[in-house]
Structure formats: C-alpha cells, structure tokens
C-alpha positions in Angstrom: 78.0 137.3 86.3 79.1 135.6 89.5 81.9 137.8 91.3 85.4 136.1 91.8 86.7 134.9 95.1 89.7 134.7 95.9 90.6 130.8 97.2 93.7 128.7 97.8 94.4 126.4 94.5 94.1 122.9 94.6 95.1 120.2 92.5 93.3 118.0 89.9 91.2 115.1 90.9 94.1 112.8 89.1 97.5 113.6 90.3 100.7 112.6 88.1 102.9 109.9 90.0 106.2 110.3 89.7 108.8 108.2 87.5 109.6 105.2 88.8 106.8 104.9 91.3 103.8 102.2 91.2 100.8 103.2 92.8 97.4 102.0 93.1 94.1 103.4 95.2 91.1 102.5 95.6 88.5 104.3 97.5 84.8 103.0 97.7 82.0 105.5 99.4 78.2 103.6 98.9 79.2 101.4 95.9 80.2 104.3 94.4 83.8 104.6 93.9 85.7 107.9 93.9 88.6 107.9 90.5 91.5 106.2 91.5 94.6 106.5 89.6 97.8 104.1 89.3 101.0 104.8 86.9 103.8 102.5 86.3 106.9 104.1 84.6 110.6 103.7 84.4 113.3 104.4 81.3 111.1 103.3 78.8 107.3 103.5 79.3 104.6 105.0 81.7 101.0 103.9 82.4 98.7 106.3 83.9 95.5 104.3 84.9 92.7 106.4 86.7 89.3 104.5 87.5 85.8 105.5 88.1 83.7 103.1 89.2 80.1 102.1 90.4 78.3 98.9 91.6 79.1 96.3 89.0 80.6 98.6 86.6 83.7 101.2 85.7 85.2 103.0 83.3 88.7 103.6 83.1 91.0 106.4 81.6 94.2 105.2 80.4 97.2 107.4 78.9 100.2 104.9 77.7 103.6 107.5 77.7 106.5 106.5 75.3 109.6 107.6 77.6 112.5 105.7 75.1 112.9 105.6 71.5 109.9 106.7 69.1 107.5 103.9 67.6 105.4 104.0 65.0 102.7 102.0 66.6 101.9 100.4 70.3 100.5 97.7 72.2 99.4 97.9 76.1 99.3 94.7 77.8 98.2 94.4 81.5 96.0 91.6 83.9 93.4 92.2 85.4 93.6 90.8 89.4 89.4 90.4 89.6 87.1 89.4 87.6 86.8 92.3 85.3 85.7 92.0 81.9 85.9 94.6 79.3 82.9 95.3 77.2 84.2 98.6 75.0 86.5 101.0 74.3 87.5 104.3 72.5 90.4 105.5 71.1 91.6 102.1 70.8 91.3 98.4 70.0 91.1 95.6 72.9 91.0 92.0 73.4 90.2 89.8 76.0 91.2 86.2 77.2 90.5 85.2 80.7 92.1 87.9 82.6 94.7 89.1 80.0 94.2 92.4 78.5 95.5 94.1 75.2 95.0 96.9 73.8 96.4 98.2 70.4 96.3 101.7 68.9 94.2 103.4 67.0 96.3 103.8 63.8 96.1 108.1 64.2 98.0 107.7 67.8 100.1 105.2 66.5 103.2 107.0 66.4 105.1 108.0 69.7 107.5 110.4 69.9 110.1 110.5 72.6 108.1 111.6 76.0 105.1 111.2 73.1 101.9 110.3 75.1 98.1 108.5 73.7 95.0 108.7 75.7 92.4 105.8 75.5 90.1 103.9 77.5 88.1 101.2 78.7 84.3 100.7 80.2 83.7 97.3 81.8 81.9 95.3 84.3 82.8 93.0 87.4 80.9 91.1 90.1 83.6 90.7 93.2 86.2 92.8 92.4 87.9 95.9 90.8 91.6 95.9 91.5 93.7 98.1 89.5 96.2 96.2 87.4 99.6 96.9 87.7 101.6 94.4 85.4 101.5 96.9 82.5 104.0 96.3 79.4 104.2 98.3 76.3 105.1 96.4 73.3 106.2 92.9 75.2 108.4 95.4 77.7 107.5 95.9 81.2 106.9 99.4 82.5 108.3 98.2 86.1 111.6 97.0 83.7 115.0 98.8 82.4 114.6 98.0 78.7 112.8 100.7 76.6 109.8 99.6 74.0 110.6 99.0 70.5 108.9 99.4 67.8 106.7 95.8 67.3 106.3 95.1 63.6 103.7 92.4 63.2 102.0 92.1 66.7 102.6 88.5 67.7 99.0 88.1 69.3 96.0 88.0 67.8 94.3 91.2 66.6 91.2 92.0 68.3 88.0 90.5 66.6 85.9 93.7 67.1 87.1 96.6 65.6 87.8 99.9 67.8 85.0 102.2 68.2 85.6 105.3 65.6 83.8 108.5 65.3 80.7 106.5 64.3 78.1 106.2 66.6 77.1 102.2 66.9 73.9 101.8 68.4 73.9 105.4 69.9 70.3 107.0 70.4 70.8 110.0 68.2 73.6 109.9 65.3 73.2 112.8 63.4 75.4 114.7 60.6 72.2 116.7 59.8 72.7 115.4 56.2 68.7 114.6 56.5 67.9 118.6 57.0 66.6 120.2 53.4 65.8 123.8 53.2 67.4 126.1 55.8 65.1 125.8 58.6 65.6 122.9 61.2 62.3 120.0 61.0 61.8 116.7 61.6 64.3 114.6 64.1 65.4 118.6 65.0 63.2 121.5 65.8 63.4 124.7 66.3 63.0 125.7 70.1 62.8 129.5 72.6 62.6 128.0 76.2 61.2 130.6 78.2 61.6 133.5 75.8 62.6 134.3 72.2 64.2 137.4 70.9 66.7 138.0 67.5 68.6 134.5 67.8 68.4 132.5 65.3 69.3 128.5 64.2 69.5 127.4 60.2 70.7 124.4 58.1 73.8 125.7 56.7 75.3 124.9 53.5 78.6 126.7 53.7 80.0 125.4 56.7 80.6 121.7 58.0 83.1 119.5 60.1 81.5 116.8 58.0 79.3 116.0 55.1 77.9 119.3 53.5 75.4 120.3 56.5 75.6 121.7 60.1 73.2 123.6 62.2 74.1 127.1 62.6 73.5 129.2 65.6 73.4 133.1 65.5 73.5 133.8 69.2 72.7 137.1 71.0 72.8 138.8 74.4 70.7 139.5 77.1 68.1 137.1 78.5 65.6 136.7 76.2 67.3 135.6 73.2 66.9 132.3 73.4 67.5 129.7 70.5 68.0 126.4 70.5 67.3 122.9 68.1 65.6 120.7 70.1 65.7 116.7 69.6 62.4 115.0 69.2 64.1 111.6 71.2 63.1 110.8 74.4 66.1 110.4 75.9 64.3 109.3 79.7 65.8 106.0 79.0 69.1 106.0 78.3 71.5 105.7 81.0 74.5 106.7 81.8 74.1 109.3 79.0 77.1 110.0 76.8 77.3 112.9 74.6 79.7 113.8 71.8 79.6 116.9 69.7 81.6 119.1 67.4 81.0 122.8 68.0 83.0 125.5 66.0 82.2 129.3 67.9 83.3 132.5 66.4 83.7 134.5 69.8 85.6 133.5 73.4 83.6 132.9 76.1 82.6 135.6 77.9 82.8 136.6 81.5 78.9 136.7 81.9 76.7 133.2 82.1 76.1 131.9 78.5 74.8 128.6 77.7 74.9 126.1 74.5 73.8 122.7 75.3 70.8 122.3 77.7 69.2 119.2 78.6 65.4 119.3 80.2 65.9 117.1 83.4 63.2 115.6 85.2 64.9 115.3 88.6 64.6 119.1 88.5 60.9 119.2 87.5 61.9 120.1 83.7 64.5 122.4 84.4 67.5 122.3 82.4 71.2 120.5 83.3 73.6 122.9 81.4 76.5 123.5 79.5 78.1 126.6 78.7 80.9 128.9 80.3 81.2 132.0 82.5 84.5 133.9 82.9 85.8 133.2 79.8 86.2 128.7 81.0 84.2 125.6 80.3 81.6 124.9 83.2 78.1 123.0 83.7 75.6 125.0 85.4 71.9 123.8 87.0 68.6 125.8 86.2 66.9 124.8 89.6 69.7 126.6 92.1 72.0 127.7 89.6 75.1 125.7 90.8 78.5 126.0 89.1 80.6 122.8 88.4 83.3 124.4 89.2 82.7 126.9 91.4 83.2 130.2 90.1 86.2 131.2 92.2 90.0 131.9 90.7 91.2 128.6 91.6 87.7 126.7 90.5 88.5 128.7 87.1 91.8 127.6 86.6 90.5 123.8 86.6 88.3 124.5 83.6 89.3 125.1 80.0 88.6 127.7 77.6 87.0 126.7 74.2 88.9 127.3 71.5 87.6 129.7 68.6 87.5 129.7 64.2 88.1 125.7 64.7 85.7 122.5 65.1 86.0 121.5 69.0 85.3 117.9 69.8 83.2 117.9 72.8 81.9 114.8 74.8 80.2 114.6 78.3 78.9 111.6 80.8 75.8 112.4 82.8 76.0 108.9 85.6 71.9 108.7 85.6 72.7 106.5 89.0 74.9 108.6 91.1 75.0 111.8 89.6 78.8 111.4 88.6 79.7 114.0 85.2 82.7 114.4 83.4 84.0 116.5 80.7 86.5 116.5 77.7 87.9 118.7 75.4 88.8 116.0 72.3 90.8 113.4 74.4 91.3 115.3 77.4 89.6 115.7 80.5 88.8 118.4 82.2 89.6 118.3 86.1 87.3 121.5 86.9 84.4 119.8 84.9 84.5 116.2 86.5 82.4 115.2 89.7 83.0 112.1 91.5 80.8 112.6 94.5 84.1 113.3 96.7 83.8 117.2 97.8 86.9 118.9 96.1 86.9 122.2 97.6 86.8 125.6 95.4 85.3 122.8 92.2 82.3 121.1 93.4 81.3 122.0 97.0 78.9 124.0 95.5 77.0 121.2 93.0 77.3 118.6 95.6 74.9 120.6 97.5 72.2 118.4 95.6 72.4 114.8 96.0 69.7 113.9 93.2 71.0 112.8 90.5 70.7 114.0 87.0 67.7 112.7 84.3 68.0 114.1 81.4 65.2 114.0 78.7 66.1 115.6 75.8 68.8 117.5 74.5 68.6 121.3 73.1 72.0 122.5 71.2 71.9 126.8 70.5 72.7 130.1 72.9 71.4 131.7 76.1 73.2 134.4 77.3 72.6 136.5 80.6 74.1 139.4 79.9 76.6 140.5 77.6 77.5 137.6 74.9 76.6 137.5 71.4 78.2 134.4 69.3 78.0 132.5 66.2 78.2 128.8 66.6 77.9 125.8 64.3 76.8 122.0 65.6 77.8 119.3 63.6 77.9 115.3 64.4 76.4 115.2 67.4 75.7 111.6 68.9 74.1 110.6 72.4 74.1 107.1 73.6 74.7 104.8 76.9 78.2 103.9 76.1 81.5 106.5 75.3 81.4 107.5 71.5 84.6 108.8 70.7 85.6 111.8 68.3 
C-alpha cells in the first residue's frame, strides 16, 4: 500500500463551460493532440464536445443536455469545418453527407428529462484538418438560439443506413459470453493461468450466475501475493491497435486500500510484464508491473479523480490502450473517468507519475482474475468480455 500525500486538488481534464458560452480548443503537441472540449448551450439545449486526437484520426466524446421541455427522443445535428469523416460510433446512430452530421439516439437514452443529459460518441478520420464544430442543433433547434427543442416525431431526414453499434461486438478480436465453456473448469479460447505464483485462488465456469446467457467465469480471489489466478486468452492480441476493451464485472467486496489487480495484459514494450487494472485505496486505477506507476497517482487529490467500483451489481467496464502514443482512458458504463484518462499532457497529482515512461503500451494478451498484495480477498464474476480496434459499447 502506497502511503497518501497530501496535494492541492485539481480539476478534471474536461472542464464544464458555462451556460451560454461557446468554446472551442485545440491544442496539438507531435501530432498528438491533447482532449479538447467545446459546449454550446442556452435555454434549451447544451453540447459538450471534448476531442482526442492523433495523426489522421480522433475520437470524440459528446454529451447532448436537454435544458427545456422533456422529449421522448433526440437528434444532434452539427458540421464539420474540415474534412472529417466519421467512420463509427457508440451509444448512438450517425449519418454522413458531405460535411453534415447527424446523430440520433439510441432508443434506451431516448427520453430527456428536464436538465436530462445522453452520452455518446464518435471515432473518425481527417487528412487537413480537425476543427471542432460548433453549429450544434438538437432537434432542428440551435443550441446558440432562444427556442427550446421539441419533441421531433418522425425525423424529417433520412435514418442512418448502418445501424448503431449495440452491445454486440462486430468484428471485435475476442467476443465472448463464455456460452462455449462446458464443465466447470476454463479450456479452449480460455485457460486457466498463476503468473508468477499460485496459491488458494481459484477461476470456474459458473452456472448460477450471469449478466448474460447462462455462463460467466467466476473468480474466487484471495490475499497476499501469491494467490494469483487469472483466465488467460489464447489470442494474440500483438496486432490489434488501438486496443479497446469492454467487460462486465460484478465483485462481492469494495476495493481495498492495498494494491489488487483484475485485468492484466502481458505487454511487450515492458519485456512481458503486465499493463494493469485494478484499484488501491478503495478507487479505480491502472498500475505498470515494470516501475509500478499509478495512473493516478496515489495521492488524496489523485484519488478523488478515480471512481470506486460498485459492488452485488454487473459493472460495465471499457478501456483504450492508444498502441501509438500511449494515450488510455477509462469508463465506468458511459462515463469517463478523469483520474483514469492520459493524454500525454502532465496533469499534476494524476499522471506525473506514468508519464515518467514515454513508451507506449503493447499489449499481447489479456488475463481477467485477482492479485492482491496484501490484504484483499474478493469474489468476482466476468461475463461478455470483447476486445477489438474500434469502441464496443455496453
């Protein structure tokens, strides 16, 4: 257990702009961009748009806020000022004609409540130029305007052609329910795995318990060092770039204030070692076997920027690994976590500490179970689990 600090707090990477406001940033550091947000808003409807970018590619995180009347459903409308073009998204549906973008909902985040808010996004590619848009309208109504959305009926444009992403996997690298497991002990795409010492864990098939189908892999974690027990992938996952990981994990126990670990990923740009994921004083964080860095630093402030993970109830958990630049991020179902997000730009008391290796990441393989340093026993179940180049969403 690292020993807390005491530092000054400071804010999340994406900082709210206030009603009213229009702003747009965009800051570029050796073709790697740092996130750059931009939010439109007046009475009716805010756009909070927050890029991350590299050479000749970006993602973007978008979060449409209904600040008038509720709706039962929504459509986002903006133009792009470059030459942009949108390739995929999640959490939503989008189309594409010249430099005219729309976006419709889901169908589950439909409905908007008064101050009701949806979180969706983009990944794209451009050749010239990024600009952030800033034309947005909800429903045919501005966000720079007076007049409040209404609810649209019929959408007057033409549906996309391509339906949204879902919770399916596409032509992700592993897409597993673990429906293909018979008899209790993990074997063929999954196997059974101590990396550098076994003790009383243990991982089954189980029967009893699943977030979908009839099957998940259950993990009976225990404490102290050598208790470790993992599933292991047989996939080479050397190739696949950026890598995007989505899970659902249900635990039994908080996290505890000592190291623990649940995902771990053998990384060649640290000889083997493993990039991973796990928590430490009771929050979220990704930790590095070769120097043991902390994304985010273990300090009070560093902390505060992660997120616990909730217990008794399946957690939706997705990660990006930029194979390029190093860049990670981290959400909790649909939102981000600010502590768990590296951009390359130091942020002090999160990442001074991880940026003190420039190589970036290359994982291999993927390894789902417990390690705990210390104190930290747990019961954990995995359960759709899907790892591809693209966002897969929950």
């Amino acid at each position: 257990m690292r020993a807390l600090v005491p530092r000054l707090r400071h804010h999340p990477w994406v900082s709210a702009v206030p009603a009213g406001f229009s702003a747009v940033g965009l800051l570029l550091a050796a073709l790697v961009a740092a996130p750059v947000s931009s939010a439109a808003a007046d009475s009716g409807c805010r756009v909070d748009y927050a890029v991350n970018q590299w050479s000749g590619g970006y993602t973007a995180a978008i979060k449409v806020t209904n600040l008038g009347p509720a709706v039962t459903s929504w459509r986002l409308t903006w133009t792009y000022g470059g030459d942009q073009q949108v390739t995929s998204a999640w959490n939503a549906g989008v189309a594409q004609s010249g430099k005219a973008v729309t976006v419709t909902d889901a169908g589950w985040n439909g409905a908007l409540a008064t101050g009701g808010s949806a979180d969706f996004g983009v990944q794209g590619t451009y050749q010239a130029a990024n600009p952030t848009p800033s034309d947005f309208a909800v429903n045919g109504v501005s966000c720079g305007g007076a007049t409040a959305p209404t609810d649209p009926g019929t959408p007057t444009t033409t549906p996309p052609t391509t339906p949204p992403p879902s919770s399916g996997c596409g032509g992700a690298v592993i897409c597993t329910g673990f429906e293909d497991q018979s008899g209790t002990t993990p074997s063929g795409a999954w196997q059974f795995t101590a990396p550098d010492c076994q003790g009383t864990g243990t991982v089954t098939v189980d029967t009893s318990v699943a977030h979908s189908g009839g099957k998940s892999i259950r993990v009976e974690g225990k404490a102290g060092y050598c208790n470790h027990a993992f599933v292991a992938t047989t996939a080479d996952l050397s190739s696949v770039g950026p890598v995007y990981l989505r899970m659902w994990v249900r635990h039994t126990t908080a996290l505890p204030a000592g190291h623990v670990a649940f995902v771990s990923m053998p990384d060649s740009s640290q000889g083997g070692k493993a990039l991973r994921i796990g928590g430490q004083n009771g929050a979220l964080q990704w930790n590095r076997e070769l120097d043991d860095a902390t994304l985010p630093a273990q300090s009070p402030a560093g902390v505060a920027q992660s997120a616990p993970l909730p217990t008794g109830s399946w957690q939706c958990l997705r990660f990006m690994v930029d194979t390029s630049n190093g860049h990670l991020d981290t959400w909790l179902g649909d939102q981000q976590i600010p502590g768990l997000h590296q951009d390359g730009v130091p942020t002090a008391d999160i990442d001074q500490q991880w940026l003190s290796r420039t190589t970036a990441p290359r994982p291999t393989g993927l390894r789902l179970g417990w390690e705990s340093y210390g104190g930290g026993d747990d019961t954990l179940w995995f359960d759709d689990v899907a790892v591809g180049s693209a966002p897969i969403g929950c």
